[in-house]
The first five atom37 places (N, CA, C, CB, O) and aatype in JSON, in Angstrom:
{
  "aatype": [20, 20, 20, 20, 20, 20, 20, 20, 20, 20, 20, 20, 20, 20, 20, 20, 20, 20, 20, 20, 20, 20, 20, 20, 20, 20, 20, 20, 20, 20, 20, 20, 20, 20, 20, 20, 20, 20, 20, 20, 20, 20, 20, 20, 20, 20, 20, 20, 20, 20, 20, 20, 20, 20, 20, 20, 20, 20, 20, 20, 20, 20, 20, 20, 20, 20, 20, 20, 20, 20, 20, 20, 20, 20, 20, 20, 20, 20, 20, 20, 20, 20, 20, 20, 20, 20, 20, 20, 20],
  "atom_mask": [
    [1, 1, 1, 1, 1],
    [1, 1, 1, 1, 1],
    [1, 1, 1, 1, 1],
    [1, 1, 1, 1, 1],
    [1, 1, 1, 1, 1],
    [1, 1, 1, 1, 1],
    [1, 1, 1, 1, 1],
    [1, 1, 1, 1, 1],
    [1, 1, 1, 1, 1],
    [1, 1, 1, 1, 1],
    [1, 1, 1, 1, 1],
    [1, 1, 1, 1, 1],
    [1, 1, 1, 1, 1],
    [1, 1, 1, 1, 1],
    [1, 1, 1, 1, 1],
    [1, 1, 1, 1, 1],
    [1, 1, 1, 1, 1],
    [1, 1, 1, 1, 1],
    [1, 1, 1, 1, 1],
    [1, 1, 1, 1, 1],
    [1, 1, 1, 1, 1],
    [1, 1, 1, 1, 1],
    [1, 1, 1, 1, 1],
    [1, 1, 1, 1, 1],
    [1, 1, 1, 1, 1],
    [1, 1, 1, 1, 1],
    [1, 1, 1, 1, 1],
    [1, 1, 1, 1, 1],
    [1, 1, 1, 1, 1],
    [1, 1, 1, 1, 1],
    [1, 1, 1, 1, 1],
    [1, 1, 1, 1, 1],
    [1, 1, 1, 1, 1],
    [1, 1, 1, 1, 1],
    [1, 1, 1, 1, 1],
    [1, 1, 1, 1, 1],
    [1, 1, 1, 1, 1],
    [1, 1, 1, 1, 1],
    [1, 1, 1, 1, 1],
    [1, 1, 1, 1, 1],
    [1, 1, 1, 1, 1],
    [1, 1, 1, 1, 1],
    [1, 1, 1, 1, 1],
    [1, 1, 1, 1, 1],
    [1, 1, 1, 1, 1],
    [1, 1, 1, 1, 1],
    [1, 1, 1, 1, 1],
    [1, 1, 1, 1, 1],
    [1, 1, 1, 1, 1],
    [1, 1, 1, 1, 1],
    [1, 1, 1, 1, 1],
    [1, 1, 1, 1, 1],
    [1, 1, 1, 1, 1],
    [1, 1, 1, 1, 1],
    [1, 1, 1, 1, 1],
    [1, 1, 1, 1, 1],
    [1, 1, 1, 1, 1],
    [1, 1, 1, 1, 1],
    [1, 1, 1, 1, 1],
    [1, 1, 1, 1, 1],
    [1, 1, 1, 1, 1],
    [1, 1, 1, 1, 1],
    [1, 1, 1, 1, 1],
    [1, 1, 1, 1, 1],
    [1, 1, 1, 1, 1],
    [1, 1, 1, 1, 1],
    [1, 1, 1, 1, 1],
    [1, 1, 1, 1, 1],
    [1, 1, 1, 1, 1],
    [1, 1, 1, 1, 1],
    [1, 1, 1, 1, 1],
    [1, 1, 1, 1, 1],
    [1, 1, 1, 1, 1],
    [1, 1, 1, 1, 1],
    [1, 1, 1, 1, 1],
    [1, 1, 1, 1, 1],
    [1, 1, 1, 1, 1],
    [1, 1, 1, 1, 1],
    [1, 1, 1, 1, 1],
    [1, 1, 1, 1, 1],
    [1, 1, 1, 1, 1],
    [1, 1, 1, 1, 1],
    [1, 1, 1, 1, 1],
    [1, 1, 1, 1, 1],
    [1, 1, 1, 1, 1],
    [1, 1, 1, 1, 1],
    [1, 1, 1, 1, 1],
    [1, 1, 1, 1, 1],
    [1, 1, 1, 1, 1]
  ],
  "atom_positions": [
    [[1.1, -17.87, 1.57], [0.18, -16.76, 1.59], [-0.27, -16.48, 3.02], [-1.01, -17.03, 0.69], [-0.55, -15.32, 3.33]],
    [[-0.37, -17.63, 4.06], [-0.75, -17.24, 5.17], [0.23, -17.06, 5.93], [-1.54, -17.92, 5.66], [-0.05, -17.12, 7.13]],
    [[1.51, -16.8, 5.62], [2.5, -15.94, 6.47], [2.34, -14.39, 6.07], [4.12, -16.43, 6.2], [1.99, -13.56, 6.9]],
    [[2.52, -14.19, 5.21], [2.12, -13.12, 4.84], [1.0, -12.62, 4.88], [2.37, -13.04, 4.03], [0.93, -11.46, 4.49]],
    [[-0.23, -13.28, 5.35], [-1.05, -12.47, 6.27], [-0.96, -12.27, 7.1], [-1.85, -12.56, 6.47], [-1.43, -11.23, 7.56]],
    [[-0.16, -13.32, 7.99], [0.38, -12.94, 9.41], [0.86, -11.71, 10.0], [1.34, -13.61, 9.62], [0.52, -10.87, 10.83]],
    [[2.0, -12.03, 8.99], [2.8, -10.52, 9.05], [2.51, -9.67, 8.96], [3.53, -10.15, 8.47], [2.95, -8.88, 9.79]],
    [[1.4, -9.05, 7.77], [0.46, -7.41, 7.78], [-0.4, -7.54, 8.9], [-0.69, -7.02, 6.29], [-0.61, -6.42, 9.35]],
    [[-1.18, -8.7, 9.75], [-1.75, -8.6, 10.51], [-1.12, -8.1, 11.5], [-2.25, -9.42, 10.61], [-1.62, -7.02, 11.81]],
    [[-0.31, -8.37, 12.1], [0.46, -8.63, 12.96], [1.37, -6.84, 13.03], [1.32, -10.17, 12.47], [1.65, -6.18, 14.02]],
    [[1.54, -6.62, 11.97], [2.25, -5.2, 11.42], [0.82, -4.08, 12.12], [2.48, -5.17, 9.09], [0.91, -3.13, 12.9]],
    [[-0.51, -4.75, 11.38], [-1.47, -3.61, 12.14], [-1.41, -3.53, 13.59], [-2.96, -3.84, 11.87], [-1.54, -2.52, 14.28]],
    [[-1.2, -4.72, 13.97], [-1.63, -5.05, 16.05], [-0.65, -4.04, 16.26], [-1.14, -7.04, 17.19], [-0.87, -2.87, 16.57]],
    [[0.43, -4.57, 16.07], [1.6, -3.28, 16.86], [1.57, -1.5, 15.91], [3.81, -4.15, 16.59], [2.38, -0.57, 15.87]],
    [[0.8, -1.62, 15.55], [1.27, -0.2, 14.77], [0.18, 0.88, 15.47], [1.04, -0.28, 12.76], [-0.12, 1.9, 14.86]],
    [[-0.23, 0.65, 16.45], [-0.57, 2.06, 17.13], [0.45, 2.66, 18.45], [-2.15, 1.87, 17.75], [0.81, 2.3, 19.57]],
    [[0.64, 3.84, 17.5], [1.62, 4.61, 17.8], [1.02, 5.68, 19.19], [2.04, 5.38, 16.33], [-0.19, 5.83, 19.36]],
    [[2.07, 6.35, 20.14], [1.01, 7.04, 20.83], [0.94, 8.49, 20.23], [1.28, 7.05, 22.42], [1.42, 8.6, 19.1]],
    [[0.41, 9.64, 20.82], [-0.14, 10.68, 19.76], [1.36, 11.58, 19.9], [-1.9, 11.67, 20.27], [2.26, 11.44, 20.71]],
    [[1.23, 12.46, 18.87], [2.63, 13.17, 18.64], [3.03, 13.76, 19.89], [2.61, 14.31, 17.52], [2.48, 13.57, 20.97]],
    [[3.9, 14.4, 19.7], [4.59, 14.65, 20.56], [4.68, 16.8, 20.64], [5.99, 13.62, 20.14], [4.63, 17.33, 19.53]],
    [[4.76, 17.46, 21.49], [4.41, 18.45, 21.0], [4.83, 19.4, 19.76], [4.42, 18.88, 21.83], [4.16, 20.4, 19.5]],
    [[6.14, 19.0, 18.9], [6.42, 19.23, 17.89], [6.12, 18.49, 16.43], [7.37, 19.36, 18.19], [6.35, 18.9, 15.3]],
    [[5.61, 17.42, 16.8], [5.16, 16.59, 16.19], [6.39, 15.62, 15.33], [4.18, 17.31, 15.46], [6.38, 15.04, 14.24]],
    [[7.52, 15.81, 16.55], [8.05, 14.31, 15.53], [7.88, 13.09, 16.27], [9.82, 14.25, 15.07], [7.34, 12.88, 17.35]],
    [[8.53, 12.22, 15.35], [7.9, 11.02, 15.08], [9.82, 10.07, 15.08], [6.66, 11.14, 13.22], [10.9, 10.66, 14.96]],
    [[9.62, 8.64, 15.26], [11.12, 8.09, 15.21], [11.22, 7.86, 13.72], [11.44, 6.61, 16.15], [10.33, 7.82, 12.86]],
    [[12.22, 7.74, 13.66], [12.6, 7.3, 11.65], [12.25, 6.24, 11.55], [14.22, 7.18, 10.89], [12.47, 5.36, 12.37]],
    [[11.51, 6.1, 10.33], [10.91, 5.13, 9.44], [11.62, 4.12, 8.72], [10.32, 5.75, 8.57], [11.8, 4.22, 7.51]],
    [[12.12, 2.96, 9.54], [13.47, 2.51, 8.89], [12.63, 0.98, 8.12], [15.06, 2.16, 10.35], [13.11, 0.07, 7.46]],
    [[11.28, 1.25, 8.57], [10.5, -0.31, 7.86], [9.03, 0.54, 7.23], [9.93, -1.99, 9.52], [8.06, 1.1, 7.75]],
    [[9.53, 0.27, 5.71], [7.89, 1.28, 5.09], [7.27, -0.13, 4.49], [8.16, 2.97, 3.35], [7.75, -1.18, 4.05]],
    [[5.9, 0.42, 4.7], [4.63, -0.46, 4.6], [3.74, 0.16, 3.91], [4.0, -0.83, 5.84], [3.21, 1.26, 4.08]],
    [[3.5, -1.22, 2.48], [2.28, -0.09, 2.05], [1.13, -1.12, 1.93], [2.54, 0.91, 0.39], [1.3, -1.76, 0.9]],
    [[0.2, -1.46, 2.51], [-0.79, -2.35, 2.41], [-2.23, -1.95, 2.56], [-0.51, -3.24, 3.24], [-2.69, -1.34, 3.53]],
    [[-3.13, -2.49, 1.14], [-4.18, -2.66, 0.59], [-5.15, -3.6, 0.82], [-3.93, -2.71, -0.34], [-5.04, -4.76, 0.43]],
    [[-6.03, -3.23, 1.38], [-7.16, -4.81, 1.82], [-8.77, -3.72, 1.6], [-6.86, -5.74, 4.4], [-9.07, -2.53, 1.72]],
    [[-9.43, -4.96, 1.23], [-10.78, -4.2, 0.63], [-10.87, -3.31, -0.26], [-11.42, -3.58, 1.43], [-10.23, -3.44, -1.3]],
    [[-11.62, -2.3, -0.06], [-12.13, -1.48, -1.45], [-10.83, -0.31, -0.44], [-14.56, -0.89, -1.82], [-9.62, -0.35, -0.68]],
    [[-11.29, 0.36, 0.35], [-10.22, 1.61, 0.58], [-9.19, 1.37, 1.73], [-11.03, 3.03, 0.99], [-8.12, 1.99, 1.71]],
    [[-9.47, 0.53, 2.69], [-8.34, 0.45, 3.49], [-7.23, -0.03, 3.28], [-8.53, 0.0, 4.33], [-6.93, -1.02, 2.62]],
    [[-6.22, 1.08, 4.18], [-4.7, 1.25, 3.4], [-3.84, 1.88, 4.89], [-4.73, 2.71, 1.68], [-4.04, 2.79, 5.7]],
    [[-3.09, 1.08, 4.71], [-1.81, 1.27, 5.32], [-0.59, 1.57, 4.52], [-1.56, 0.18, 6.02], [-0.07, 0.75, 3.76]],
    [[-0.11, 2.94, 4.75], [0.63, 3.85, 4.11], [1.86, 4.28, 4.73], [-0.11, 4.86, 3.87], [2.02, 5.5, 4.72]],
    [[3.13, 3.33, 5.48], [3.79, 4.57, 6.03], [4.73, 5.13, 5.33], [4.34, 4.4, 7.2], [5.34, 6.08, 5.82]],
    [[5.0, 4.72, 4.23], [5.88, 5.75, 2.97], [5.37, 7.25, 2.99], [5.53, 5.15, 1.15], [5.94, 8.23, 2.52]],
    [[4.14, 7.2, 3.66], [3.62, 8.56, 3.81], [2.42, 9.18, 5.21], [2.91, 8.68, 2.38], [1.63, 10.11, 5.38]],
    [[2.97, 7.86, 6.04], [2.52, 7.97, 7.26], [1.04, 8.6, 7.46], [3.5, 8.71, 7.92], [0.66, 9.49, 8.22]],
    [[0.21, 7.67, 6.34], [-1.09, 7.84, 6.58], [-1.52, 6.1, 7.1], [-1.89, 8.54, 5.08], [-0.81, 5.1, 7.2]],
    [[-3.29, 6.37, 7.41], [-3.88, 5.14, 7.56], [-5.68, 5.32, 7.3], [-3.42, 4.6, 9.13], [-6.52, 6.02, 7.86]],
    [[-5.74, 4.49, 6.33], [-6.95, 4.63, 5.88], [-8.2, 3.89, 5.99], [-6.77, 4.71, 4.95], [-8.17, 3.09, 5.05]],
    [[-9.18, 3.76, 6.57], [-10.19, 3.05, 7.13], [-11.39, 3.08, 6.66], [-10.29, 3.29, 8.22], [-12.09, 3.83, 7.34]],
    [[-12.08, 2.47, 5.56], [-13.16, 2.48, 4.91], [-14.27, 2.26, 5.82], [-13.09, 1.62, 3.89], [-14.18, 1.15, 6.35]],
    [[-15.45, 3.04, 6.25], [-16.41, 2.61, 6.77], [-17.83, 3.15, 6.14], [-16.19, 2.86, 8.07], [-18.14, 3.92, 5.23]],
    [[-18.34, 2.55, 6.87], [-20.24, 2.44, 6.36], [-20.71, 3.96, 5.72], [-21.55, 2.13, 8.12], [-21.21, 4.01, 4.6]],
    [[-20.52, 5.04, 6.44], [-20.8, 6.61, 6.1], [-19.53, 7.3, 5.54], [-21.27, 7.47, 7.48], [-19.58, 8.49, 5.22]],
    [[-18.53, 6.65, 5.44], [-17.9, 7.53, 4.36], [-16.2, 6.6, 4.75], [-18.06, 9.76, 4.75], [-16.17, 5.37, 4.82]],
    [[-14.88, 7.51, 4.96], [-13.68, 6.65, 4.95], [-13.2, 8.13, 5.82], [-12.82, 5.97, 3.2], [-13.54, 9.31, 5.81]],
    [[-12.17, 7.23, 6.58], [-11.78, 7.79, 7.9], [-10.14, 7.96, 7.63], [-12.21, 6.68, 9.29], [-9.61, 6.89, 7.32]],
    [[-9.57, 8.67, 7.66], [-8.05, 9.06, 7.2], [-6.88, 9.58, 8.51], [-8.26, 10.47, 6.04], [-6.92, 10.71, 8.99]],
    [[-6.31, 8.99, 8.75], [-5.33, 9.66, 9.56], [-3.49, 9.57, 9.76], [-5.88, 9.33, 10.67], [-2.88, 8.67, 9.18]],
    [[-2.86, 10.45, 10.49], [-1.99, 9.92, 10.7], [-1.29, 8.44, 11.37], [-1.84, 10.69, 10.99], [-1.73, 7.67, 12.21]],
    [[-0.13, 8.45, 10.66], [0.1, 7.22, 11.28], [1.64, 6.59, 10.93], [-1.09, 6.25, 10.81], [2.08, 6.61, 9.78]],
    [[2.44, 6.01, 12.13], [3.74, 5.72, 12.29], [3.85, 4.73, 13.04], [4.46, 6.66, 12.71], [2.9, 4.29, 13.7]],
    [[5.27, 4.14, 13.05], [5.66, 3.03, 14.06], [6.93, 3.71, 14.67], [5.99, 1.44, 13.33], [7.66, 4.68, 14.51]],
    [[6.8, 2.9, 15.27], [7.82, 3.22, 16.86], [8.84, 2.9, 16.51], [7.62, 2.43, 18.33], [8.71, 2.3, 15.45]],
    [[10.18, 2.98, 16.92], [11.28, 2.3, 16.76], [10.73, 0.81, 17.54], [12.66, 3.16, 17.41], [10.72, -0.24, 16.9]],
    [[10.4, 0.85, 18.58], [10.47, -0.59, 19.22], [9.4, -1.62, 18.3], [9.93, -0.49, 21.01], [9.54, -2.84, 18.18]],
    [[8.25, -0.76, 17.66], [7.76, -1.68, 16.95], [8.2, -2.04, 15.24], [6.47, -1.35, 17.12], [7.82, -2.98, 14.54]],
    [[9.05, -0.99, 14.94], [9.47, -1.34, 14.15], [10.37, -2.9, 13.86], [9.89, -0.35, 14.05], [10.29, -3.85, 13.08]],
    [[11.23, -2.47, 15.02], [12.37, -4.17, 15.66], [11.2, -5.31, 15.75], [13.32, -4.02, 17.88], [11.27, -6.22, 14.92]],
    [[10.26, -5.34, 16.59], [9.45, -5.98, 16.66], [8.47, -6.65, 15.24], [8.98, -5.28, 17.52], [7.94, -7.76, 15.13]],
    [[8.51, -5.63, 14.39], [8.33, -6.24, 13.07], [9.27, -7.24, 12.09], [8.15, -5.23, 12.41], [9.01, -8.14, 11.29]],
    [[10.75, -6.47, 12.68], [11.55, -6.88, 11.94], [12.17, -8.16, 12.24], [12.29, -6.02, 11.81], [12.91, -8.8, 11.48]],
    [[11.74, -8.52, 13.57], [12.48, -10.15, 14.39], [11.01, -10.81, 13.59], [12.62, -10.36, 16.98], [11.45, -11.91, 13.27]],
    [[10.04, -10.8, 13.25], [9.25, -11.78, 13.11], [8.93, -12.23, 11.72], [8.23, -11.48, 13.76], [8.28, -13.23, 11.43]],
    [[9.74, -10.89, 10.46], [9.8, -10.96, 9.39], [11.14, -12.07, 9.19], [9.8, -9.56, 8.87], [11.35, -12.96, 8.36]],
    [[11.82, -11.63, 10.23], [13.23, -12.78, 10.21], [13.41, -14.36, 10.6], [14.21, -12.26, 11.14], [14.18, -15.25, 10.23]],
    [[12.12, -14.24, 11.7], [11.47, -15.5, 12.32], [11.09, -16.69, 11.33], [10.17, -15.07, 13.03], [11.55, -17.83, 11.42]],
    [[10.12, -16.21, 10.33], [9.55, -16.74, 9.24], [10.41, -16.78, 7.88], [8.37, -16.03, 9.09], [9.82, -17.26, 6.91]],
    [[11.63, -16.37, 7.71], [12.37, -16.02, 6.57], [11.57, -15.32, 5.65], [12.95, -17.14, 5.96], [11.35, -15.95, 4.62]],
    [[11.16, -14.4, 5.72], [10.04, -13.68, 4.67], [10.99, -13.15, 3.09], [9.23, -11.95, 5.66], [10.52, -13.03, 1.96]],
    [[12.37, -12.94, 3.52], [13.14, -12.54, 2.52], [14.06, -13.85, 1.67], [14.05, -11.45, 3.23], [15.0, -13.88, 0.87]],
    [[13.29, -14.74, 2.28], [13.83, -16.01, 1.3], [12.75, -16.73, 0.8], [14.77, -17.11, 2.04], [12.86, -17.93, 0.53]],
    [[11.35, -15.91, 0.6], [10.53, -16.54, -0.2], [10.15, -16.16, -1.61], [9.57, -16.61, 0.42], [10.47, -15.03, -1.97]],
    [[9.59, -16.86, -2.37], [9.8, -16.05, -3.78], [9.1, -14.98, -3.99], [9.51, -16.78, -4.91], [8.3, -14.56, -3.16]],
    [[9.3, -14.43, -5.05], [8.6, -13.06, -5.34], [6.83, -13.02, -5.47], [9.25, -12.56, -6.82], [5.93, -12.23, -5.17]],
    [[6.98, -14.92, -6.37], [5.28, -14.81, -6.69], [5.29, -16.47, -5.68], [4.57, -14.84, -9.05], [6.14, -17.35, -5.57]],
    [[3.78, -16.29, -5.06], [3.54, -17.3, -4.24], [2.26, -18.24, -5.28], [3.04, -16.61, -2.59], [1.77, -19.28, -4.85]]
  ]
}
């Protein structure tokens, strides 16, 4: 269980993206993430949102990874064997 916090942690550190670009694309989404912690915060990039529950209300925005952070997700998911652990922990 505490690799797998690692890893969404670790997925948030690198996942600020810089702001669009003037057409507004973005690199392809070749690693989707959908992660739930607390009552509303949510990491969404199946739909390239990000959601931030706070004190006066919940804060919503766009949101993507990079190609480089994508790789960067993907060497550390490989690091830990994340795809050779079981389904239920």
């Amino acid at each position: 269980m505490k690799t797998i916090s690692v890893l969404f942690t670790s997925a948030l550190l690198v996942s600020c993206s810089p702001a669009p670009t003037e057409n507004n694309e973005h690199d392809n989404q070749f690693i989707q993430i959908f992660y739930h912690s607390g009552l509303y915060d949510e990491l969404d990039t199946f739909h390239g949102t990000y959601q931030k529950d706070l004190i006066p209300g919940m804060a919503k925005t766009t949101m993507w990874l990079t190609t480089r952070e994508q790789e960067i997700i993907l060497d550390k998911v490989e690091r830990c064997n994340f795809f050779s652990l079981p389904d239920t922990i």
